[in-house]
N, C-alpha and C positions, 0 to 999 in steps of 0.2 A: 270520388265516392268515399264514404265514414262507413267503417267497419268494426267491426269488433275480432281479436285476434287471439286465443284460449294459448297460454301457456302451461307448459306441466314443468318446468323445466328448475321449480322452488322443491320439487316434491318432499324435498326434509324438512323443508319450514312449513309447508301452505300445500293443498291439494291443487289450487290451481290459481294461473294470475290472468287477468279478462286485459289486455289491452283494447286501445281505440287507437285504429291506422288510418291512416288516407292514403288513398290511393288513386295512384292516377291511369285510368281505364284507355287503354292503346287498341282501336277496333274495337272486338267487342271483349264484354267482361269475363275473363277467365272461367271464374266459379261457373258460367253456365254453358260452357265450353262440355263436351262428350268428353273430348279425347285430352287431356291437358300437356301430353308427349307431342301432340298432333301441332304444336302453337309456335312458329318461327319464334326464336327468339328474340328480335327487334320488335316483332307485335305482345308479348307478355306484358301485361301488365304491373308498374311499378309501385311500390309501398313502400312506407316509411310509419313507423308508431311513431304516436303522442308520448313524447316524457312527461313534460309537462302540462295538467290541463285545469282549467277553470280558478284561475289567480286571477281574482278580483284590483283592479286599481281606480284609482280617481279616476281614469278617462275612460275603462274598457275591460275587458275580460283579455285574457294573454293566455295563450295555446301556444307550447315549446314544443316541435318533432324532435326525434332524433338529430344529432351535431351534424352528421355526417350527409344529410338528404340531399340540399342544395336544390329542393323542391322541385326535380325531375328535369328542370328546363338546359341546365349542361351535363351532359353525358361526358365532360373532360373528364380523365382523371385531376387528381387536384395536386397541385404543385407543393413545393417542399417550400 
């Protein structure tokens, strides 16, 4: 799922900053969840923000997440 994710966290530069996340929905999706305390936490849903998005090149458009995602599919910690 593409979301959009409201930071306030510039507040002395900018009122506020809009990221785009993806996220990858585990069962069903959070946000429409009652109770969000209520959510085992191996079923939460995980997200990661777009650093980079919409660079144009000869073959394609290129979208960077965050360094650190490793795109949900290993749950390792990551080696030194």
């Amino acid at each position: 799922m593409i979301k959009f994710r409201r930071s306030y966290e510039y507040g002395q530069y900018i009122n506020y900053v809009d990221y785009v996340t993806y996220t990858k929905v585990i069962g069903t999706r959070d946000d429409k969840e009652p109770d969000l305390n209520a959510i085992p936490e191996n079923q939460k849903d995980k997200a990661a923000d777009v650093q980079t998005s919409g660079i144009v090149t000869k073959t394609g458009i290129v979208h960077v997440l965050t360094g650190n995602h490793r795109l949900f599919f290993n749950a390792q910690p990551l080696g030194n």
